[in-house]
Every structure is written in C-alpha cells, then in structure tokens.
C-alpha positions in Angstrom: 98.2 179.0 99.0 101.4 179.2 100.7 105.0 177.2 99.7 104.3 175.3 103.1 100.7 175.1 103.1 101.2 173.3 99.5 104.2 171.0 101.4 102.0 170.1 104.0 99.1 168.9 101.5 101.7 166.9 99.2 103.0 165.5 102.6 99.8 164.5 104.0 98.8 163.3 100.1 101.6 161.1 100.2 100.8 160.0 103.3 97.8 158.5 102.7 99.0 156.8 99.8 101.9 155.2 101.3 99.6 154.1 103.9 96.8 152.9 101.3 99.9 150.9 99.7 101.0 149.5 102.7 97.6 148.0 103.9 96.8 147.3 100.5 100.0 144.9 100.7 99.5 143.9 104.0 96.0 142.9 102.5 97.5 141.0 99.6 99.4 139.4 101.9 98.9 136.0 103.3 100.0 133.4 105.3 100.4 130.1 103.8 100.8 126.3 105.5 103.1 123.8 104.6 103.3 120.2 106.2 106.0 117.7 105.7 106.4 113.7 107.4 109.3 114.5 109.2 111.1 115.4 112.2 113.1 118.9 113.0 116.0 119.0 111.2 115.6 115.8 108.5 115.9 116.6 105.2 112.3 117.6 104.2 112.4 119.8 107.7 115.1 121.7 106.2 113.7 122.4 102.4 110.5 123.1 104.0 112.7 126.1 105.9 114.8 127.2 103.0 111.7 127.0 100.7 109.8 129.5 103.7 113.4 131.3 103.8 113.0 132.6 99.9 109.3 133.2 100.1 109.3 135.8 103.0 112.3 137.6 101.8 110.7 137.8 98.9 107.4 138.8 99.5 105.4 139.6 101.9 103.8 136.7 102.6 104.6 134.3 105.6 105.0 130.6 106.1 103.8 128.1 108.8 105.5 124.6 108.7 104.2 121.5 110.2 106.7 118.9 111.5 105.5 115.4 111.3 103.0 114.2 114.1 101.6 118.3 114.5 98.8 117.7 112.2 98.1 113.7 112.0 100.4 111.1 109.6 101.5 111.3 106.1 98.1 110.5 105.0 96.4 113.0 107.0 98.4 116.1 105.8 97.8 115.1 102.0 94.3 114.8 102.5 94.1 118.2 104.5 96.1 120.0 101.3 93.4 118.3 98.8 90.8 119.7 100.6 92.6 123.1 100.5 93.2 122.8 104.3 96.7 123.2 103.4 98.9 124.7 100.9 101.7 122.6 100.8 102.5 119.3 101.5 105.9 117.4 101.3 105.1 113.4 101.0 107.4 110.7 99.7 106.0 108.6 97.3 106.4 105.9 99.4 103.2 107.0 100.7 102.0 108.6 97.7 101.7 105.6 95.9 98.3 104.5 97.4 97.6 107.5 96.1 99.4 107.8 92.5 100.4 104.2 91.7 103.0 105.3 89.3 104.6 107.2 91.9 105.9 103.7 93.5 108.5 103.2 90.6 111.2 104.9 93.4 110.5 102.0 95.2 111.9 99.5 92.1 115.2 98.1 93.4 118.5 98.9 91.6 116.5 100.9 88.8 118.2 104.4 90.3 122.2 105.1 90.1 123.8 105.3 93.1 126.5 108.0 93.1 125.5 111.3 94.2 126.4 113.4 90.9 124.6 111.2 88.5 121.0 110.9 90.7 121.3 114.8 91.0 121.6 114.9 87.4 119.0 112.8 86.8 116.5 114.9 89.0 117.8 118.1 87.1 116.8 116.6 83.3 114.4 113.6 83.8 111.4 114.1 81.4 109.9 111.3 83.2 110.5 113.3 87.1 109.4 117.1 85.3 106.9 116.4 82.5 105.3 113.3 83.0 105.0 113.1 86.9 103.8 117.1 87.2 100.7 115.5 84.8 100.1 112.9 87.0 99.9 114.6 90.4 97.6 117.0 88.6 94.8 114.4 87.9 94.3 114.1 91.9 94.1 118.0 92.1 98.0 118.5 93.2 100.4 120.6 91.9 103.9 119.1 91.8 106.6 121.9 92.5 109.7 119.3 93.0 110.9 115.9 93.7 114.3 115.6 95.2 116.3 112.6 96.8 117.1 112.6 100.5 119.5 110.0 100.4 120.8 106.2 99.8 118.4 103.3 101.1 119.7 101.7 104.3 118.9 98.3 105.8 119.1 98.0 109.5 119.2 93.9 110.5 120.0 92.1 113.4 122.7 89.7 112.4 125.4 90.6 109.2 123.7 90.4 105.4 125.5 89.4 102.3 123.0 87.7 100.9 119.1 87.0 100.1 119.2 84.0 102.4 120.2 85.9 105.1 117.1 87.5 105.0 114.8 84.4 105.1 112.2 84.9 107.9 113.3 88.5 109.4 110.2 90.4 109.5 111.2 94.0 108.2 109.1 97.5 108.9 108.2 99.1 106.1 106.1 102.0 104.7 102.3 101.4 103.6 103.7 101.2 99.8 102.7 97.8 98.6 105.7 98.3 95.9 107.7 98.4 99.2 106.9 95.5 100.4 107.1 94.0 97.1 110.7 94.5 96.9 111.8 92.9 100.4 109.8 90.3 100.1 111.8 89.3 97.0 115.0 89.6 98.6 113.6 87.2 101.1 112.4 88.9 104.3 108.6 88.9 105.5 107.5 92.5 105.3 105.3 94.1 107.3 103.6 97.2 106.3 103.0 100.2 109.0 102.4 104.5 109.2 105.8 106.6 109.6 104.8 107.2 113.5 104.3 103.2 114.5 107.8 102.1 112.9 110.6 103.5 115.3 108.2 102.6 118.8 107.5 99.1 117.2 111.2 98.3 116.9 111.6 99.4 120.3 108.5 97.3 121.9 110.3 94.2 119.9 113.9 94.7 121.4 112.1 95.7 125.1 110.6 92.4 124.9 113.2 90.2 123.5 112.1 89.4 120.3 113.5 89.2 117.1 114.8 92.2 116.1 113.1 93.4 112.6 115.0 94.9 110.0 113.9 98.9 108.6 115.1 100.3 105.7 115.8 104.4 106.3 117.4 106.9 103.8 120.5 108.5 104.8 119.3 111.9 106.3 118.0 109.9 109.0 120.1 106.9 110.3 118.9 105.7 113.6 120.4 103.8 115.9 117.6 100.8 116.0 119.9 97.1 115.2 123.6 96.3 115.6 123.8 96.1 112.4 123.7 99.0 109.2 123.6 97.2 105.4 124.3 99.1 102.2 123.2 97.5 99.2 123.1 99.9 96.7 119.5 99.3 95.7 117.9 102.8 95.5 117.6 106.4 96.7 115.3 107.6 99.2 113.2 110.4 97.2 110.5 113.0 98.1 107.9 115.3 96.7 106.8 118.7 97.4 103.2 119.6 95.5 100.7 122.7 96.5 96.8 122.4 96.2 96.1 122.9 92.7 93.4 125.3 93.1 94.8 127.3 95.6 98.3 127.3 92.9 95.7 127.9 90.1 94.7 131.1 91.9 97.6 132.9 92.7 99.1 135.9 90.4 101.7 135.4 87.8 104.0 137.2 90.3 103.2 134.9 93.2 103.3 131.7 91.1 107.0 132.5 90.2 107.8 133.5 93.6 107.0 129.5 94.8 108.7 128.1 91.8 111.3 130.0 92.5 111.3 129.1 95.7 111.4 125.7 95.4 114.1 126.0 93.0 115.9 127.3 96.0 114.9 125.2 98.5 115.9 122.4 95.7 119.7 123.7 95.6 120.3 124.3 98.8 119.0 120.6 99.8 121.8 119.2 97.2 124.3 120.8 99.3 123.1 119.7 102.4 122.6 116.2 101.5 126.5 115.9 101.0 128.1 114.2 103.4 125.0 113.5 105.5 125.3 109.6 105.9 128.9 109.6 106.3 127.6 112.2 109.6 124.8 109.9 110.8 127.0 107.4 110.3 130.0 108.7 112.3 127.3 109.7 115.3 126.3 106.3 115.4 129.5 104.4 115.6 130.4 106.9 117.6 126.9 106.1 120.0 128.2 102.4 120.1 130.8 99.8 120.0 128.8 97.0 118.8 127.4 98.7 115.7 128.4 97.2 112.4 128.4 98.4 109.0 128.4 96.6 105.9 129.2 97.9 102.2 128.0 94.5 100.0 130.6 94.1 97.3 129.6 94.2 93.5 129.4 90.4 93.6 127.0 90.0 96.7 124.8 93.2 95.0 124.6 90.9 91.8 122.7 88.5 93.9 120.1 90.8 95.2 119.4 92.6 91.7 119.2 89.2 89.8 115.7 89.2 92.1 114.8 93.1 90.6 113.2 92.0 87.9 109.9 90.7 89.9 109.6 94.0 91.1 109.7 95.3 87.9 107.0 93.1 86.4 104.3 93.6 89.5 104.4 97.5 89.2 103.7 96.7 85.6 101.0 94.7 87.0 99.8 97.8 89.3 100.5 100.4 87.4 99.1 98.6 83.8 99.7 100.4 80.8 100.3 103.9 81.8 103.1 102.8 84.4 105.3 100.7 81.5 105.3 103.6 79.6 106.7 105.8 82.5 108.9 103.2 83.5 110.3 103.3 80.0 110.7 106.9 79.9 112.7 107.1 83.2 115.1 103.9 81.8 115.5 106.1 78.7 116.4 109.6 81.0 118.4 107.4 82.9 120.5 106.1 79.8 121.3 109.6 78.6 122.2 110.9 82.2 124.6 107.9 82.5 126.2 108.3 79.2 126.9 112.0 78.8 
C-alpha cells in the first residue's frame, strides 16, 4: 500500500472516530429545565443565568429557564420537578414551608443578623443551612444544591411605622407560609395569606378602589413602588433555595454531578456580588419615581419593641415543627453564635 493510500485510510479512520465522539457527545448530551418564582432580572432570575452560564461552558449540555408565571405558581413548578417534570427548581422557603415545615424558621423575626458580611458568612458555614437542611429536602425526594439570601425584609405601609400599634388593623399581603403570617400578626397587623402572582394586582385593585391600602413585606432585590411609605425594621433576610429532582441528581455521572455543584457554587458567588448595593438601587429608583415616597430606618429603640414580640414566633414554629424543628432551631442559634463571634 502506498504512503498516501495509508494517509488516506488513517484520515478517513480518524474520521469516523471523531465523528463517533462527537455524536456520542452530542448523545450524552442533554438539555435540562430549571424554573424559578421570579421575574427577569430579580435575584433568583439572575443565579438561575449564571448557574446555566457555568453549565454550558462547561459541558455540553444546555439549559432552559422558566421565569415565574411560564409554567404556573411557586407551587406548580415544585410539584412538576418532584414528578421529574423538571430538573430544577428555585423556591423560597416561604413557600416551601407547606412543604418542609422546618424550612419556615427564615420566616422567625430578628433570629438572622442583619449586616451583609455576617449573613454571607453564615450561609458559607451553617451546619444547620449545609448538613441538616440537605437531609431534610431529601426526605420529599429533593436535592438541595444551595440556599442563598436575596436581601433585607421590607415593609411597605400606608401611613409612617415606629411601632406595633401602628400596625393595629392594617391588613398586610403575605406569602402562603403560615410562619409568615405568624410573625405580622404579632407585631399587630391582620395578615392575609395569598400566591406570589395575586399579591402585586391585589394591592393595586385596593388603591384603584380607594381602600385601605395594605402593607407587603418584599426583600431587597425587588422594591416596588406599591405604598407611600418603605419601613426597615431589621427583622430578617429574604432567603431562597435552589434543589434538583433527587432521582434525576441520583442518576447523573460523577462528572456531571460536580459540574452542577460546581455550578451552583458559581452561581452562589456571583449572586453575593450582585446582591451589594441592590436596595440602596431600588431604593434610589423609587425615590427617584416619586416625591411622596417615604422611607423609614426604625432606630435600635423602636426595633426593641418589635423583637420583644419574637419570641411567640419562636414558640409556634416549635409548635409546628415539634421536636425535630427545636433541634434545628438550636443548631442554627449555635452557627449563628460562632459566626457572630469570630
């Protein structure tokens, strides 16, 4: 056989095998769905897109992200990735918590620090957020990647707040998180329970007809411009989940089970940085939007008033949550205590 007749075999041999490879690979690859609770842009929007960012320039594989309303409410998309509709599903545990009970500690009033370095410590070393949650989320076939905090808890009101009085009789929107509604209703308003989509189009049928306008608690990555009025009282951050189908998790290679830790690991960092500086923004937009718009920053004494009605809270997730829940409540107080003292 000829120098070029033996070329042109090896050619055509290698050939075929780089094409074998490739649709071997384009075989292996897949293309995985991802649904979050909220809008383009808000904070789980944009770790949803740096979490697709790493994994398809790291692998072949692609990802499709649903935006809040594309495939039903909150509830809707963690039932579709339990049934392995989905992949992955972002879902505060604000909504989780009918769901995972425990989930609704979050939701206990002045148990989280406020200031940003110490709360993204916190999330960095809990035991309680990376060893006991991941075990709990596994018991209703989810696999929890990460939990992150989108921001400080915001009160929007109708008329100034500095105290619980204030609050006597306004009827306030909240999540389906009877934890939630726990809270407010112990520093005195009349919650009223509704899903993610109903909340922003009910405070808008109320001021269209004249009524009183509710108050709405909101995290900072999304301040909207719904009352006059914008209270800060310190009482929690605004956290989130992000969890994959167990099974489908369970199934993937070594390789690609790295590649979505990893990824969320990225899609973790890069949601610290954004985070800065986002209510001061939303903030500055608003103002900005309106003369009449008022904010209020309660002072240490006014907060004292508020916690002194935490402990209620406290005692009915106990009563929810039973045994299982004081336990986890005393393992975050504990991962809280050594964040806050090193």
């Amino acid at each position: 056989m000829s120098s070029m007749s033996k070329f042109k075999k090896l050619a055509g041999i290698s050939a075929f095998a780089f094409a074998a490879m490739t649709m071997a690979n384009s075989v292996n690859a897949a293309n995985w769905r991802y649904a979050h609770e909220e809008y383009e842009g808000d904070v789980q929007d944009v770790f949803a897109y740096k979490f697709k960012e790493y994994i398809e320039e790291n692998s072949d594989h692609t990802l499709q992200v649903y935006r809040f309303g594309e495939l039903g409410e909150s509830d809707d998309i963690m039932e579709q990735t339990q049934a392995g509709i989905l992949n992955f599903v972002n879902q505060s545990p604000g909504f989780t918590g009918s769901l995972i009970p425990e989930a609704q500690i979050f939701f206990i009033p002045y148990l989280m620090p406020t200031d940003m370095d110490t709360v993204i410590e916190f999330f960095r070393e809990s035991d309680a957020i990376n060893e006991e949650f991941p075990k709990l989320y596994s018991e209703k076939g989810l696999e929890l990647l990460k939990m992150y905090p989108e921001g400080e808890m915001v009160v929007t009101v109708d008329e100034p707040v500095t105290k619980p009085e204030d609050l006597k009789n306004k009827k306030i929107r909240v999540m389906t998180n009877p934890l939630l509604s726990e809270t407010y209703s112990a520093f005195g308003a009349t919650p009223t329970p509704l899903p993610w989509g109903e909340v922003y189009g009910a405070l808008q049928t109320n001021m269209i007809q004249g009524q009183e306008n509710p108050i709405f608690w909101i995290e900072s990555g999304g301040l909207y411009e719904v009352s006059p009025n914008l209270v800060f009282t310190s009482h929690g951050w605004f956290t989130t989940a992000m969890m994959a189908n167990q099974d489908f998790y369970n199934g993937l290679s070594d390789a690609d089970k790295k590649l979505v830790q990893d990824a969320a690991d990225y899609a973790f960092e890069e949601i610290i940085v954004h985070i800065d500086g986002l209510a001061d923004e939303a903030l500055a937009k608003i103002k900005k939007a309106s003369d009449e718009v008022t904010v209020t920053r309660l002072t240490d004494e006014q907060i004292e008033a508020f916690k002194a009605r935490a402990p209620q809270v406290e005692k009915k997730f106990i009563e929810m949550t039973g045994e299982r829940g004081k336990e986890l409540l005393n393992t975050f107080k504990e991962d809280l205590k050594e964040v806050q003292n090193d």
